[in-house]
N, C-alpha and C positions, 0 to 999 in steps of 0.2 A: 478687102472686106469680104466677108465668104454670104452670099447669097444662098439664102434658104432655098428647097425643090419645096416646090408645093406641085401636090397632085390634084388637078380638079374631077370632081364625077357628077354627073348633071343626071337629075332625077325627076319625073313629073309628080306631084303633091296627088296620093288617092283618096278616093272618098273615104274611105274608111281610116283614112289617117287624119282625118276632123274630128273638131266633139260639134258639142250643139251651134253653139256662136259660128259653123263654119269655117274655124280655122284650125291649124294644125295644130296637135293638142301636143302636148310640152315634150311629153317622154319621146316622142319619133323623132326629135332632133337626135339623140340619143343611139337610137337605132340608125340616122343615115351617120354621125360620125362613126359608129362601125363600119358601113359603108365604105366610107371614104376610106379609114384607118384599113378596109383591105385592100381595097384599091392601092394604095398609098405603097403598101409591101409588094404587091403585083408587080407595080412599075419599077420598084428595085428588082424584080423577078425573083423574089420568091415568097410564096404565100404564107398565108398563118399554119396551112397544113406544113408547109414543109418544114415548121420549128418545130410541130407535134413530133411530126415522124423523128426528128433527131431529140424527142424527149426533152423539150420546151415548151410550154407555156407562158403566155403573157396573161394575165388575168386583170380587171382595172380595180386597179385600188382607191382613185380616187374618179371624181368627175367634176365638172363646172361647165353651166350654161348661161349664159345670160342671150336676157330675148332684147331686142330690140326692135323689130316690125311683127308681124302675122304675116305666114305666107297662106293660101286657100286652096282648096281644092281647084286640079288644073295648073295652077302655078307650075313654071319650068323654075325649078334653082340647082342651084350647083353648091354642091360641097368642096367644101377648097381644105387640105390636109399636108400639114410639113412637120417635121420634127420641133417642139418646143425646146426641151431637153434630155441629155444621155448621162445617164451617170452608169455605176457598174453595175448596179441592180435592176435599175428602173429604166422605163423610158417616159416619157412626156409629150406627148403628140396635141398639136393646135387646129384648130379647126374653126373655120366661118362658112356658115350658109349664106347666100345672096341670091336674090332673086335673077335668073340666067340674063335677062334683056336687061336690067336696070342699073344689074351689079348692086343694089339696095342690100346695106346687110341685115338680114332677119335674125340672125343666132350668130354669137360667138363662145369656143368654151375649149375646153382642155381635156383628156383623158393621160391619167397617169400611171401605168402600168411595173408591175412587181414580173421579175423571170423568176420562174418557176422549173424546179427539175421534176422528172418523171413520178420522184418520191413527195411531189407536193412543197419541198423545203426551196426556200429564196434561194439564188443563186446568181452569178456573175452571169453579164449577158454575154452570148460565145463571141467570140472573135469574129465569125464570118459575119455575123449581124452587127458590128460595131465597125466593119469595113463595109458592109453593104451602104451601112448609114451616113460611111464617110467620117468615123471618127475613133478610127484604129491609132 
């Protein structure tokens, strides 16, 4: 059975990432699964710049979050990030937030991204990315 890589990246909740109610208001889930999501390519070594520079793009076509606790300002959590699915076009990346000490899952959700070539138009993902990802 092939076990998934999950990447985690542990982030502290800012003030300014609250609304009123004092907790983290919906769309910065959002912004740390980009977080993770670069993290994620890091740890295969190599970044989101270096699909640019070889005239790729990943852009997200889709999203899903569903909440399930409040994390607050202060709060240590961690974003947790692995491969959901690879097709030739797309890729499908998963992600759960959990609070660092409790492991409590606050958010779970999916980004699912289109390859893009230089000229804007869909495109097959290259090979060195579909070997980085382990599914050449």
């Amino acid at each position: 059975m092939n076990q998934k890589r999950i990447v985690e990246t542990t982030l502290r909740v800012r003030y300014a990432e609250t609304d009123a109610m004092g907790v983290v208001y919906h769309s910065n889930y959002l912004v740390w699964f980009e977080v993770g999501r670069g993290d994620y390519f890091r740890a295969l070594g190599q970044d989101y710049g270096h699909w640019e520079q070889r005239g790729y793009a990943l852009p997200v076509a889709e999203a899903h979050a569903r909440y399930h606790a409040p994390a607050r300002y202060g709060d240590e959590v961690a974003v947790r990030t692995w491969v959901e699915q690879v097709r030739s076009r797309s890729l499908t990346l998963g992600y759960e937030v959990v609070r660092a000490d409790t492991r409590l899952r606050l958010v779970s959700g999916w980004t699912r991204h289109i390859c893009m070539d230089s000229q804007g138009q869909a495109c097959r993902l290259p090979l060195q990315m579909l070997e980085s990802l382990g599914q050449s």
